[in-house]
N, CA, C and O atoms as CSV, one atom per row, in Angstrom:
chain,resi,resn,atom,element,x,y,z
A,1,UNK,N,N,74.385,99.951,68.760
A,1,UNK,CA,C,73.312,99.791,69.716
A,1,UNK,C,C,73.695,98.709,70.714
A,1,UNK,O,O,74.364,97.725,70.398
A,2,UNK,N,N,73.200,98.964,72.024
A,2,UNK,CA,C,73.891,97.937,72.823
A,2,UNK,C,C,72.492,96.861,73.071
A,2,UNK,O,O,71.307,97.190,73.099
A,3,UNK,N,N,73.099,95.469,73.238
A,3,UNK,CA,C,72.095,94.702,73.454
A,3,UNK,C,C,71.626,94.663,74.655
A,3,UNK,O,O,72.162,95.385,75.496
A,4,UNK,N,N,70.511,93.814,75.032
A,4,UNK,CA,C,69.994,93.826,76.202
A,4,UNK,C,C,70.463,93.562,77.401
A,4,UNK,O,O,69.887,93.908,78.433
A,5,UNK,N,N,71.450,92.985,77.364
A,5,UNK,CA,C,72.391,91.919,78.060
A,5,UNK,C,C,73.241,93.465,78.936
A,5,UNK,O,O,73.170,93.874,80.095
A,6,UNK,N,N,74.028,93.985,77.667
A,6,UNK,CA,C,74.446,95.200,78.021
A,6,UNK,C,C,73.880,96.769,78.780
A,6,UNK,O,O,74.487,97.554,79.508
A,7,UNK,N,N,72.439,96.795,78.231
A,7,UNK,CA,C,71.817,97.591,78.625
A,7,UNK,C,C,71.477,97.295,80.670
A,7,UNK,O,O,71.548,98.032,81.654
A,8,UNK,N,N,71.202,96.185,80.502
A,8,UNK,CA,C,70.688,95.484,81.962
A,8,UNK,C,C,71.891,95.461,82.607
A,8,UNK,O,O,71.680,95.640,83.807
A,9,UNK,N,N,73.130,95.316,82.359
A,9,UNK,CA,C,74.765,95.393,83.558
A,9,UNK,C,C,74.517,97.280,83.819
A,9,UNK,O,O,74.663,97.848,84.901
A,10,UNK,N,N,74.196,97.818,82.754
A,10,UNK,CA,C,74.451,99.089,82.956
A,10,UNK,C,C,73.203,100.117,84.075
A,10,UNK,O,O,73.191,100.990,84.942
A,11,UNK,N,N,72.523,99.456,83.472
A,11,UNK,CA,C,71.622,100.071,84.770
A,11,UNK,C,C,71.534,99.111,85.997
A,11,UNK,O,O,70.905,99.403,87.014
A,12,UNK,N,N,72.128,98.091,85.842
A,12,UNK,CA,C,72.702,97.578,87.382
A,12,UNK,C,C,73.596,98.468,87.785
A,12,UNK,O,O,73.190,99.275,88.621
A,13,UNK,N,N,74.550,98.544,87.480
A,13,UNK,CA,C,75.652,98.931,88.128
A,13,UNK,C,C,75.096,100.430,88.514
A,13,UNK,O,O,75.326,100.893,89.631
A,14,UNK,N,N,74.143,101.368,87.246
A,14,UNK,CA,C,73.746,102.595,88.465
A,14,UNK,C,C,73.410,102.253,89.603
A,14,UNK,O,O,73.936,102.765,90.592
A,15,UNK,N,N,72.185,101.042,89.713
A,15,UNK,CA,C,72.031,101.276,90.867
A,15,UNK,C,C,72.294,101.153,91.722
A,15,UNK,O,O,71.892,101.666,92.767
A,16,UNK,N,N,73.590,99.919,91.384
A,16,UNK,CA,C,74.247,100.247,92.872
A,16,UNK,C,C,75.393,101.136,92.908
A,16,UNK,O,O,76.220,100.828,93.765
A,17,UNK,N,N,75.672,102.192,92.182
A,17,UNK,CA,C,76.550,103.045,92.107
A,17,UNK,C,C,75.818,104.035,92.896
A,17,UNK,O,O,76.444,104.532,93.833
A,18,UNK,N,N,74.212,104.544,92.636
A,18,UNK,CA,C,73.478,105.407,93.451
A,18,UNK,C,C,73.720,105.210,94.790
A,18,UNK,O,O,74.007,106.219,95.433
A,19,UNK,N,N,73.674,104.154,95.370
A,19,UNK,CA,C,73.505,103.619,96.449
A,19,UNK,C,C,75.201,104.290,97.279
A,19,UNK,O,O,75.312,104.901,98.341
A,20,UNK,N,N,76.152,103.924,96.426
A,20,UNK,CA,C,77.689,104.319,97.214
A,20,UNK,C,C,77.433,105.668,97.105
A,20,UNK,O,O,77.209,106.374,96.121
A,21,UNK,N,N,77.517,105.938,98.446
A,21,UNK,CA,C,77.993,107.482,99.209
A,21,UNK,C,C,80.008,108.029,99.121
A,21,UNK,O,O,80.697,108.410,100.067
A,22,UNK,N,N,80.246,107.931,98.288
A,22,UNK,CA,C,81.496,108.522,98.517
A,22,UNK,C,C,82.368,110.174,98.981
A,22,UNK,O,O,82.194,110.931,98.026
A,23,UNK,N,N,82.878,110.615,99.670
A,23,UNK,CA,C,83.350,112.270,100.408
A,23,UNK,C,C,83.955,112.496,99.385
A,23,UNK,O,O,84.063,111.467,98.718
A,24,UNK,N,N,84.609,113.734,98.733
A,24,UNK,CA,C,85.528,114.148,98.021
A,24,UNK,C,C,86.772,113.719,98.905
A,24,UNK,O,O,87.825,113.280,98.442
A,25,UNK,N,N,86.403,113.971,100.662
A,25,UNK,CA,C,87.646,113.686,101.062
A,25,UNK,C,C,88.138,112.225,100.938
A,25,UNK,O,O,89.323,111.949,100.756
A,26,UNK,N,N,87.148,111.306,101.050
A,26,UNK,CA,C,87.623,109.917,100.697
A,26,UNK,C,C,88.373,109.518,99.745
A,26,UNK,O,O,89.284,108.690,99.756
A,27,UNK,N,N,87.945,110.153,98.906
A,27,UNK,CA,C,88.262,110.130,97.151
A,27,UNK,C,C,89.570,110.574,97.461
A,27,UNK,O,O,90.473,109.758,97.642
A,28,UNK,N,N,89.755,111.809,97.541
A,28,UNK,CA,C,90.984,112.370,97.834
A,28,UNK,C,C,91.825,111.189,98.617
A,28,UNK,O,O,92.750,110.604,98.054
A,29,UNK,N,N,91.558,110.993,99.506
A,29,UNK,CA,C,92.730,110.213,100.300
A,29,UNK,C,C,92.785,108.919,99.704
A,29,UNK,O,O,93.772,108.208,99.892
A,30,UNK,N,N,91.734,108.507,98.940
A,30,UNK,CA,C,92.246,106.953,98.684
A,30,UNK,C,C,93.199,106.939,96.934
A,30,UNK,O,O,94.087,106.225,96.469
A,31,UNK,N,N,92.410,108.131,96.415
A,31,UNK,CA,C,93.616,108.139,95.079
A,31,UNK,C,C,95.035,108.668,95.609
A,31,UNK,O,O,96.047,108.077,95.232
A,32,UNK,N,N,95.131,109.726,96.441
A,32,UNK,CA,C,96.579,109.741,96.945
A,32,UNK,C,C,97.311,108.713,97.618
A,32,UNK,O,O,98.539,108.666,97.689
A,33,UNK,N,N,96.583,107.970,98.064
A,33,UNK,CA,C,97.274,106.386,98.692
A,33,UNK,C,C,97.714,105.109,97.921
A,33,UNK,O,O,98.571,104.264,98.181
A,34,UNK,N,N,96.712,105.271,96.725
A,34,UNK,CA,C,97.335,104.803,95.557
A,34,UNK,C,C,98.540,104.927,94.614
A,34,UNK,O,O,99.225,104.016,94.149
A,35,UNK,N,N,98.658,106.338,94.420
A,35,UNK,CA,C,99.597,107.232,93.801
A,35,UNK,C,C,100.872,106.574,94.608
A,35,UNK,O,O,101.962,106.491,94.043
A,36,UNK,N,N,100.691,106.125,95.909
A,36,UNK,CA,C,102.364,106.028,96.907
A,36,UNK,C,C,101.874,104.743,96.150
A,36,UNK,O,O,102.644,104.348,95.274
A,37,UNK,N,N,101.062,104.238,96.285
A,37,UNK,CA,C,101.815,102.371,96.165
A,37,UNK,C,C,102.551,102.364,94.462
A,37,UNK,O,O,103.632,101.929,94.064
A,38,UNK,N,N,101.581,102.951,93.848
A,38,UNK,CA,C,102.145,102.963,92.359
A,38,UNK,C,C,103.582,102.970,92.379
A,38,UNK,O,O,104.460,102.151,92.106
A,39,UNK,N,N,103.514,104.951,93.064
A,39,UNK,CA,C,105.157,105.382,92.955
A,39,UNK,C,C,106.240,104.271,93.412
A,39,UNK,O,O,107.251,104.147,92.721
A,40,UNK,N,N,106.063,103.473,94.533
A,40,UNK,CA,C,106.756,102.653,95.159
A,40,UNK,C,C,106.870,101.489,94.051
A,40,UNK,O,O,107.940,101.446,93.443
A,41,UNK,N,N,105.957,100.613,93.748
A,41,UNK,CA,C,106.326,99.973,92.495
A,41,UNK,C,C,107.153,100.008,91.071
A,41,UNK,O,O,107.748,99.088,90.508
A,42,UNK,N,N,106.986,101.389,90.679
A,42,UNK,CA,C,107.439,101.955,89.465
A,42,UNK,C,C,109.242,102.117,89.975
A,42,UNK,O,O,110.137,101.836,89.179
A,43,UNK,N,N,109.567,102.671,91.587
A,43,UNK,CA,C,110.910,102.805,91.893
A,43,UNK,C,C,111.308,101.544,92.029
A,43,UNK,O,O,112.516,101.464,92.248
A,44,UNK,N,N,110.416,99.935,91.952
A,44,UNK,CA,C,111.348,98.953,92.311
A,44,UNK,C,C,111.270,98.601,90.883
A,44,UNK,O,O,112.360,98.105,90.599
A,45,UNK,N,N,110.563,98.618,89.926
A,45,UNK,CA,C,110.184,98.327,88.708
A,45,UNK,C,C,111.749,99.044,88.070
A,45,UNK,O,O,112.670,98.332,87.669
A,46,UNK,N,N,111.776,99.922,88.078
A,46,UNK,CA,C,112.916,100.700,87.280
A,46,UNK,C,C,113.814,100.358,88.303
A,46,UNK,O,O,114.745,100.008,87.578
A,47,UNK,N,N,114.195,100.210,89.345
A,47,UNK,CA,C,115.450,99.425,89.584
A,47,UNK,C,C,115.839,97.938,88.703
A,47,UNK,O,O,117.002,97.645,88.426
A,48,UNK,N,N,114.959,97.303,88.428
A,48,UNK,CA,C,114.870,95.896,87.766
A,48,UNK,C,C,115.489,96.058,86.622
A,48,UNK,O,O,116.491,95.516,86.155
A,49,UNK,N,N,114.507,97.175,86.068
A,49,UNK,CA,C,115.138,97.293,84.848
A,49,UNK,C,C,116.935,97.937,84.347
A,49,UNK,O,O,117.620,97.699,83.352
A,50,UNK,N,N,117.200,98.865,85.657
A,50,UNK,CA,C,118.810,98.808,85.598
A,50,UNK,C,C,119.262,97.570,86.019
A,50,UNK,O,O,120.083,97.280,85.149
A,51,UNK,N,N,119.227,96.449,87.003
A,51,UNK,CA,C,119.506,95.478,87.074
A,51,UNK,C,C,119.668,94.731,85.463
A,51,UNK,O,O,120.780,94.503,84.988
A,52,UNK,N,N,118.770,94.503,84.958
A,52,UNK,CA,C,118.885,93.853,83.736
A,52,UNK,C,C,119.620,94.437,82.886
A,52,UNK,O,O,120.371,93.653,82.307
A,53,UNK,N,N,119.712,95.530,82.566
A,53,UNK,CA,C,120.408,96.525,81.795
A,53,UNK,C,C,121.950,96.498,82.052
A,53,UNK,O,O,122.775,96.447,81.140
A,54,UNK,N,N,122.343,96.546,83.744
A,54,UNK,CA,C,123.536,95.718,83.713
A,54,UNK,C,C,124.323,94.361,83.690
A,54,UNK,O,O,125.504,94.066,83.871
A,55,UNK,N,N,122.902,93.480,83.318
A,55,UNK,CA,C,123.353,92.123,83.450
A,55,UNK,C,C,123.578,92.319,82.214
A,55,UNK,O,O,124.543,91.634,81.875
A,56,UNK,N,N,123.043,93.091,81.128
A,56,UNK,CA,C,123.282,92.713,79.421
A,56,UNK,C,C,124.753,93.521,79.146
A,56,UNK,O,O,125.658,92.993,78.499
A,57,UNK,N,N,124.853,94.870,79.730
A,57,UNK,CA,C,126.044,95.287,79.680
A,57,UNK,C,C,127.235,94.612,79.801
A,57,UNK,O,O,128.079,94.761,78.918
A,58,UNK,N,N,127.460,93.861,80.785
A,58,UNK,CA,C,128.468,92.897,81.170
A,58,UNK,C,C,128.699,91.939,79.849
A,58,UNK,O,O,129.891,91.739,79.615
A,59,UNK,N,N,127.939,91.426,79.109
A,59,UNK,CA,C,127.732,90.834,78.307
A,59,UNK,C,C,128.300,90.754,76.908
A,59,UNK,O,O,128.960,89.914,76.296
A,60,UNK,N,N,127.709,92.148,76.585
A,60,UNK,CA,C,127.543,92.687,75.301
A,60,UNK,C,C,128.860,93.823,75.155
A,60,UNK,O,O,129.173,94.381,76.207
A,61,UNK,N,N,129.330,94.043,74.407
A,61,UNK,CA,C,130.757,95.113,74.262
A,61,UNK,C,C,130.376,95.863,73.076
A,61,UNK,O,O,131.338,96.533,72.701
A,62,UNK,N,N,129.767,95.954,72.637
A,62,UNK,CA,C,129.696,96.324,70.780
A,62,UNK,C,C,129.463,97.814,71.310
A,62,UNK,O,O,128.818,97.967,72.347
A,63,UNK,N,N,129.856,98.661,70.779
A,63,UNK,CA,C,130.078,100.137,70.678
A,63,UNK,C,C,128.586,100.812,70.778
A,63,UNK,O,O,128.152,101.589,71.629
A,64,UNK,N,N,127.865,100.181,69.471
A,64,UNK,CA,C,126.400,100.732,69.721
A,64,UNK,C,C,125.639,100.456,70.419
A,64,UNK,O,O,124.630,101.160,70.462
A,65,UNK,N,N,125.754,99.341,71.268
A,65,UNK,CA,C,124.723,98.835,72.066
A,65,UNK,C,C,125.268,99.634,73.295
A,65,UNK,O,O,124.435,100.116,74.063
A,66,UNK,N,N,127.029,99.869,73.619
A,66,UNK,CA,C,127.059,100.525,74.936
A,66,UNK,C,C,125.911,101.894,74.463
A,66,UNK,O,O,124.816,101.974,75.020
A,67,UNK,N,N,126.256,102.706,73.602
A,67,UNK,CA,C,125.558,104.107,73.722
A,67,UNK,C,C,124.072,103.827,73.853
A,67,UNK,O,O,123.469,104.405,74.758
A,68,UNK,N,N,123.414,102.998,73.044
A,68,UNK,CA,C,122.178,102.507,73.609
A,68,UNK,C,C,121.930,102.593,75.022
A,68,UNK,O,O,121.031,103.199,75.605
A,69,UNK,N,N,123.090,101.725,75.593
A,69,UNK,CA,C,122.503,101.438,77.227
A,69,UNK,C,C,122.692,102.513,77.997
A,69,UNK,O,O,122.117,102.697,79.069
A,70,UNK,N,N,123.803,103.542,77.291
A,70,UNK,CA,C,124.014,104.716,77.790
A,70,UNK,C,C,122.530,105.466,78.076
A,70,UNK,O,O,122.327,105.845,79.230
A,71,UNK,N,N,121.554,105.677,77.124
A,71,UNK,CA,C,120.321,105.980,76.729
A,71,UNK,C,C,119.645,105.550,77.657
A,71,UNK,O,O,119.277,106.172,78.653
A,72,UNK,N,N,119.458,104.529,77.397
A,72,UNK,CA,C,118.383,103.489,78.931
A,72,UNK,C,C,119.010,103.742,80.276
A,72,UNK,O,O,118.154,104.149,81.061
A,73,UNK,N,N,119.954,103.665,80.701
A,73,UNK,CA,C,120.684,104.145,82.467
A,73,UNK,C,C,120.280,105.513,82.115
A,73,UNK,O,O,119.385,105.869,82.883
A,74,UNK,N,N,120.530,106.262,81.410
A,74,UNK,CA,C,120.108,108.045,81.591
A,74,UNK,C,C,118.520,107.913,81.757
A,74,UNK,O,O,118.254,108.116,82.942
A,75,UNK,N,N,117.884,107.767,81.345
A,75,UNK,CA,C,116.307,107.418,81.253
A,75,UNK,C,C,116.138,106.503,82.762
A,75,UNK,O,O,115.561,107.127,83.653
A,76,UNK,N,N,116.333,105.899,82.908
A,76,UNK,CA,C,116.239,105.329,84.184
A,76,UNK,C,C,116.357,106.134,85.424
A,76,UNK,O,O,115.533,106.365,86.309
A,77,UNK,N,N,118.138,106.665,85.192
A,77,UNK,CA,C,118.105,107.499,86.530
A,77,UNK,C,C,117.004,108.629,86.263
A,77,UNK,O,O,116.252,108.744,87.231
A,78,UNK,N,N,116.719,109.473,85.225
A,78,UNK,CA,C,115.926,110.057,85.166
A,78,UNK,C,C,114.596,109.891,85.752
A,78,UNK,O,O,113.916,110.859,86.093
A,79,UNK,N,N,114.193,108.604,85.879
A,79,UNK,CA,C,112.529,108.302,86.316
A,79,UNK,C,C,112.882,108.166,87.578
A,79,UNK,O,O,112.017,108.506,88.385
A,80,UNK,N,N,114.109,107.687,88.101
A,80,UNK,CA,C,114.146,107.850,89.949
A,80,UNK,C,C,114.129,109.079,90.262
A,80,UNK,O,O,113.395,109.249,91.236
A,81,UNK,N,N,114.593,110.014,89.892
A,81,UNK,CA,C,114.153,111.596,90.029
A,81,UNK,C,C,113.438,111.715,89.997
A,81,UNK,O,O,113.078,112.212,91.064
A,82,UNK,N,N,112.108,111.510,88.878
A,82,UNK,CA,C,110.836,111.605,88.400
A,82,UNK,C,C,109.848,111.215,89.893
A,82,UNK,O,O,109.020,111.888,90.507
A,83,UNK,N,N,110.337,109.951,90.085
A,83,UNK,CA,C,109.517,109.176,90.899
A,83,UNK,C,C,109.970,109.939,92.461
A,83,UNK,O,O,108.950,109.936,93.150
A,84,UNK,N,N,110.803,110.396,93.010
A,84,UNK,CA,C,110.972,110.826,94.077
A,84,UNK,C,C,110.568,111.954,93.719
A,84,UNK,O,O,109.715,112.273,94.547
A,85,UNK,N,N,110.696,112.888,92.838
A,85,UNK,CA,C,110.033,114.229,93.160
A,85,UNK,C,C,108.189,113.777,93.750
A,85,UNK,O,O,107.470,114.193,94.659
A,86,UNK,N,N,108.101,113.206,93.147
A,86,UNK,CA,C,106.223,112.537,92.542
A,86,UNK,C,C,105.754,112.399,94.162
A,86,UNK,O,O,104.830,112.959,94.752
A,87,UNK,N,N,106.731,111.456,94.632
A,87,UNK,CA,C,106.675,110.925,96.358
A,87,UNK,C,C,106.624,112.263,97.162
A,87,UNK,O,O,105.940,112.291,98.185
A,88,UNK,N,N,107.051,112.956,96.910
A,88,UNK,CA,C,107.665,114.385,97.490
A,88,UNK,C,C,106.373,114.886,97.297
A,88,UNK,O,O,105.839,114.806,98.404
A,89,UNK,N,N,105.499,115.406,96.416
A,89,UNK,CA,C,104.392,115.680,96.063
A,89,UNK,C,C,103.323,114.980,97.079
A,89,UNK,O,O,102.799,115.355,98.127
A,90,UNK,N,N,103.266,114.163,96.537
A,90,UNK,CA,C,102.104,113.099,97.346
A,90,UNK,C,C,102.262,112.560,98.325
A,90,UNK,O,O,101.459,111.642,98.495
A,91,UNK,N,N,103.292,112.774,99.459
A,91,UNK,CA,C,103.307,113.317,100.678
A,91,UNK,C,C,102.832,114.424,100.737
A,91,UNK,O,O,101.608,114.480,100.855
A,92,UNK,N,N,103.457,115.447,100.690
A,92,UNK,CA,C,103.115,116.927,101.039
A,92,UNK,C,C,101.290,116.995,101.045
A,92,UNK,O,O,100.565,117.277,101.999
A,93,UNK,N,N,100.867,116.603,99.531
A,93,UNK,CA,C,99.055,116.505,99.589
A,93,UNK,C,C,98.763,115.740,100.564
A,93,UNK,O,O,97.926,116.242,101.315
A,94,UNK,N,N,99.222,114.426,100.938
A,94,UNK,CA,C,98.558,113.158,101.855
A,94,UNK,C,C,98.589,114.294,103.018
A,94,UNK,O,O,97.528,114.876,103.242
A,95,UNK,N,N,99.535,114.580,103.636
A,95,UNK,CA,C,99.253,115.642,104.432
A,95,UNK,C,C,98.204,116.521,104.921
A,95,UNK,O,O,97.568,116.493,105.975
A,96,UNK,N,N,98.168,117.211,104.045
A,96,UNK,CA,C,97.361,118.441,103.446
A,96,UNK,C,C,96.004,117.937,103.454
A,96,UNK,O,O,95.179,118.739,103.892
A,97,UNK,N,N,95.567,116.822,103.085
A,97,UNK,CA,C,94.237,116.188,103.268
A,97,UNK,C,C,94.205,115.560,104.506
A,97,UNK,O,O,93.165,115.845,105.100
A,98,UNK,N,N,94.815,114.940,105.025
A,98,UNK,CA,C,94.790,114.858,106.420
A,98,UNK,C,C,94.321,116.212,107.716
A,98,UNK,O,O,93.557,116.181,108.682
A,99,UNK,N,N,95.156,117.239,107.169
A,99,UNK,CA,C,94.491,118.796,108.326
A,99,UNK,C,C,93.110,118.710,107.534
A,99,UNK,O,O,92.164,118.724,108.322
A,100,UNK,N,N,92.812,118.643,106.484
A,100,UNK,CA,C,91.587,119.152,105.864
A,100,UNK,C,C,90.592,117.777,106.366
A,100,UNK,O,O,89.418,118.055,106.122
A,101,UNK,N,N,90.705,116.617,106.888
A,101,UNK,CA,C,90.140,115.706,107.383
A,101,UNK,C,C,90.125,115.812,108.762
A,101,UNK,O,O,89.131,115.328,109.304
A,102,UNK,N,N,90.880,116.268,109.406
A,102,UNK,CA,C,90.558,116.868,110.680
A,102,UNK,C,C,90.218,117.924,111.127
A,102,UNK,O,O,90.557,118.236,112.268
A,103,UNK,N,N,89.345,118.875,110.229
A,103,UNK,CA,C,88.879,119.775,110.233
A,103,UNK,C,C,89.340,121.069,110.353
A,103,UNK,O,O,88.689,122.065,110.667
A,104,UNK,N,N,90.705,120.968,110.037
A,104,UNK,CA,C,91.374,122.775,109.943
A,104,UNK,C,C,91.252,123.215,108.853
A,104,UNK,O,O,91.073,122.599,107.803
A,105,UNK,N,N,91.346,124.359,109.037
A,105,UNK,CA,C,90.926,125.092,107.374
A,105,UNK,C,C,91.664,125.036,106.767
A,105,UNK,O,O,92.840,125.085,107.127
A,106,UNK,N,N,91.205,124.887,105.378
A,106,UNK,CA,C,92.394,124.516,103.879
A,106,UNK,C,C,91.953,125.206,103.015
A,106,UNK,O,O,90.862,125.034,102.472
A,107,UNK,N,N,92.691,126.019,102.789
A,107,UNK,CA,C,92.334,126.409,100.933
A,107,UNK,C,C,91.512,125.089,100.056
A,107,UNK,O,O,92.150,124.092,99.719
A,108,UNK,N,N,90.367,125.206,99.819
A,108,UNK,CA,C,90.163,123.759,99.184
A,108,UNK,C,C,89.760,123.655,98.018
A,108,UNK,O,O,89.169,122.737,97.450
A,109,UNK,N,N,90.336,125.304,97.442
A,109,UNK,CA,C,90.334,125.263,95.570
A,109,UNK,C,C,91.714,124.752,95.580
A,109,UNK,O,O,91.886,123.801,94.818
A,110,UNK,N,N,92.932,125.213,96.373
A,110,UNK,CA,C,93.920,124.825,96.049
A,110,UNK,C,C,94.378,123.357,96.848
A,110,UNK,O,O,95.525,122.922,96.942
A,111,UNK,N,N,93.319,122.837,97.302
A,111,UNK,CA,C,94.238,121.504,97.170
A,111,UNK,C,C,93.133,121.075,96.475
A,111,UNK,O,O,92.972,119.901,96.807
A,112,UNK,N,N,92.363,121.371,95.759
A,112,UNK,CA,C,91.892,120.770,94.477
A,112,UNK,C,C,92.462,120.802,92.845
A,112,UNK,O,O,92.420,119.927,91.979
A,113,UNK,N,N,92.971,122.101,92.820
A,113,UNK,CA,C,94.567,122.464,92.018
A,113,UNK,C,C,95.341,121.716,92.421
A,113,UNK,O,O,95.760,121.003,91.509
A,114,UNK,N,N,95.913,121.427,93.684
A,114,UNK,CA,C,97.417,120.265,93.411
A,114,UNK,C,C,97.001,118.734,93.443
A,114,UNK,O,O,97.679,117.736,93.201
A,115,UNK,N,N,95.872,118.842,93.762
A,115,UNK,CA,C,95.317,117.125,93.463
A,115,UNK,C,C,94.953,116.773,91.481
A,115,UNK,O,O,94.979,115.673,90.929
A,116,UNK,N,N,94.707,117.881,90.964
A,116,UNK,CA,C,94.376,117.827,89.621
A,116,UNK,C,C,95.741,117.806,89.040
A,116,UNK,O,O,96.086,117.078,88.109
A,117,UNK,N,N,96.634,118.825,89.779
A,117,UNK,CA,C,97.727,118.551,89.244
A,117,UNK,C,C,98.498,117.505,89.149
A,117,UNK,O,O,99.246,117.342,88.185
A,118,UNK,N,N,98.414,116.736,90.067
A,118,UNK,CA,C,99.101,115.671,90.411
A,118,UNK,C,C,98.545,114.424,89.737
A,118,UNK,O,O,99.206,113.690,89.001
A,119,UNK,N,N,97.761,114.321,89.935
A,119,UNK,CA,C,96.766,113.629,88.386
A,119,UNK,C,C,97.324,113.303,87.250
A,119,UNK,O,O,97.869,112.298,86.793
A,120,UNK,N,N,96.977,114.775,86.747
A,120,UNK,CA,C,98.003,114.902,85.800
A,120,UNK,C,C,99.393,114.024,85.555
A,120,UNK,O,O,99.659,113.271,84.618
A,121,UNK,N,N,100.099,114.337,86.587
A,121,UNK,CA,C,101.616,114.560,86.517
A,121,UNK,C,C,101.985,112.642,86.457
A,121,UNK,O,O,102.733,112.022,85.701
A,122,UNK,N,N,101.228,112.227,87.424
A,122,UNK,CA,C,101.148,110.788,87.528
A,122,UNK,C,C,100.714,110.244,86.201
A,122,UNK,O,O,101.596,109.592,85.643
A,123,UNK,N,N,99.548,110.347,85.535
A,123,UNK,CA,C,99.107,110.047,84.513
A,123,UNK,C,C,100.405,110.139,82.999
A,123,UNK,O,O,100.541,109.444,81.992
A,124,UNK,N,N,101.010,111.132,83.439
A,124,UNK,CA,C,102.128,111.678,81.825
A,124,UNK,C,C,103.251,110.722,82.515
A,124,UNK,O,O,103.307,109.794,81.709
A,125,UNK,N,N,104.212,110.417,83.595
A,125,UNK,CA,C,104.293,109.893,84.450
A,125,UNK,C,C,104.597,108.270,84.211
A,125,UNK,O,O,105.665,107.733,83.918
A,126,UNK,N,N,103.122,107.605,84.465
A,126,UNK,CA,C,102.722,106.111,83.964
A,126,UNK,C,C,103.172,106.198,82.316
A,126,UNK,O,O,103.881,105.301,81.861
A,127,UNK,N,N,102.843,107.020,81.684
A,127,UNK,CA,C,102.406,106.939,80.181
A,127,UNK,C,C,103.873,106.859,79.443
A,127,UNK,O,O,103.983,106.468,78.280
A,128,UNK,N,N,104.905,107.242,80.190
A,128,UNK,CA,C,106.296,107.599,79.570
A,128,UNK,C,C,107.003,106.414,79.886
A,128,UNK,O,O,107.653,105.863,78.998
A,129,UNK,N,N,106.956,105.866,81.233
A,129,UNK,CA,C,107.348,104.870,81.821
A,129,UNK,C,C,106.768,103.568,81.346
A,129,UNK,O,O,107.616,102.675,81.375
A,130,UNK,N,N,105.618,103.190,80.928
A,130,UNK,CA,C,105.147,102.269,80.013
A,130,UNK,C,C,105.693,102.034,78.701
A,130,UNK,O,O,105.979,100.967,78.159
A,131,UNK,N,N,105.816,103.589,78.160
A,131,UNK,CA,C,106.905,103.430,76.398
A,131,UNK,C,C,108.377,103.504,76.823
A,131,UNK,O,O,109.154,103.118,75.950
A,132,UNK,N,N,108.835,103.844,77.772
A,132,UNK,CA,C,109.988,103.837,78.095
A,132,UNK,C,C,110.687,102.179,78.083
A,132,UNK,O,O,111.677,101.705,77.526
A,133,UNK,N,N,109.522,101.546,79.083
A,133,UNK,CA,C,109.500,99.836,79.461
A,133,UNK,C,C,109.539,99.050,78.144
A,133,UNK,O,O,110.467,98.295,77.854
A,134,UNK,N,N,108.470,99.276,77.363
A,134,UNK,CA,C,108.056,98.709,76.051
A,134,UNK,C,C,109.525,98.739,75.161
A,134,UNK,O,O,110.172,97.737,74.856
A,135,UNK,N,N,109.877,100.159,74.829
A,135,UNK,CA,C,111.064,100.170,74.241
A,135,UNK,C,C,112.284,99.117,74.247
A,135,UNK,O,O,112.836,98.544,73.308
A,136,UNK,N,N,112.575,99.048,76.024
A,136,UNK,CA,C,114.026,98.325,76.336
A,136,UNK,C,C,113.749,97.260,76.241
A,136,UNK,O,O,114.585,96.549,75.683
A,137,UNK,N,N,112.232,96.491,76.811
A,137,UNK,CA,C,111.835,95.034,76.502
A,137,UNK,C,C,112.013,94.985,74.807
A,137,UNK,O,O,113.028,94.371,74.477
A,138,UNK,N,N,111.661,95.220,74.310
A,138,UNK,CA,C,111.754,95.208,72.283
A,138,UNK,C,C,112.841,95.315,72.050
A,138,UNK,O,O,113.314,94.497,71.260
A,139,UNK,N,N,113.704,96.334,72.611
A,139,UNK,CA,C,115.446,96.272,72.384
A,139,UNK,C,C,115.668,94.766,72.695
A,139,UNK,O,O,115.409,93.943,71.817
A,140,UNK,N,N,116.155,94.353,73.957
A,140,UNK,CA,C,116.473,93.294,74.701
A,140,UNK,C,C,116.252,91.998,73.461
A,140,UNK,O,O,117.085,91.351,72.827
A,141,UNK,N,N,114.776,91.977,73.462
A,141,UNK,CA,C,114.203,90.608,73.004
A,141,UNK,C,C,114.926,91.115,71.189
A,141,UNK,O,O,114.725,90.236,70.350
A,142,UNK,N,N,115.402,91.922,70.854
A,142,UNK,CA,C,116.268,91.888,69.795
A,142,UNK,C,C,117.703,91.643,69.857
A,142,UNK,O,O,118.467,91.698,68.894
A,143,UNK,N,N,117.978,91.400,70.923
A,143,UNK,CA,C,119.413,90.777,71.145
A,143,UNK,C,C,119.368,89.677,71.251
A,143,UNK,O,O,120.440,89.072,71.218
A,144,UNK,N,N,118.060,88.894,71.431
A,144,UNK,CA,C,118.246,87.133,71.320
A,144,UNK,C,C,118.544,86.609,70.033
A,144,UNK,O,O,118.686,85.396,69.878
């Protein structure tokens, strides 16, 4: 049961949630504008992490740790693929909501299909790249 304290933030916040008028198209354009800053972070983020990956390489010689790092650089370049296809995507939609914001006609089940999709794709995306991160940090901090 929630206490009072809790009950009273929550019907605050309806009401001023009633109050915000938001467009689907807004919505649309401001989660796809997000999606680029993410993507852009995650490509300097995973550069870092090959950076580090070759500062330990240089380092370290032991047979298993190269095939390890072998593992992590394959996984890496892999997410710059990942991440430029993703960019490739979310251009093409940023687009696509743009004619549909200036009023030309759009299919607008299907850019509601590639916006769900893309959702998606971002979401599995973040989720791999987080255990991916977690992993090599836990490796690493086992080489101290």
């Amino acid at each position: 049961m929630k206490s009072g304290i809790d009950l009273f933030k929550y019907f605050a916040t309806l009401k001023v949630m009633s109050r915000i008028r938001i467009s689907g198209t807004e919505h649309f354009l401001h989660e796809n504008q997000t999606w680029g800053r993410a993507l852009d972070f995650y490509l300097q983020e995973n550069s870092y992490l090959k950076t580090r990956l070759a500062q330990v390489v240089d380092n370290i010689t032991d047979k298993e740790f190269i095939t390890l790092a072998e593992h992590f650089q394959n996984s890496f370049i892999h997410n710059d693929e990942c991440i430029k296809d993703l960019q490739k995507d979310v251009s093409a939609l940023y687009k696509l909501i743009k004619i549909w914001i200036a009023g030309t006609a759009v299919d607008e089940k299907k850019l509601l299909n590639q916006q769900n999709k893309l959702r998606n794709e971002m979401g599995y995306f973040e989720k791999d790249f987080a255990l991916l991160k977690n992993k090599f940090n836990q490796y690493m901090m086992s080489l101290l």
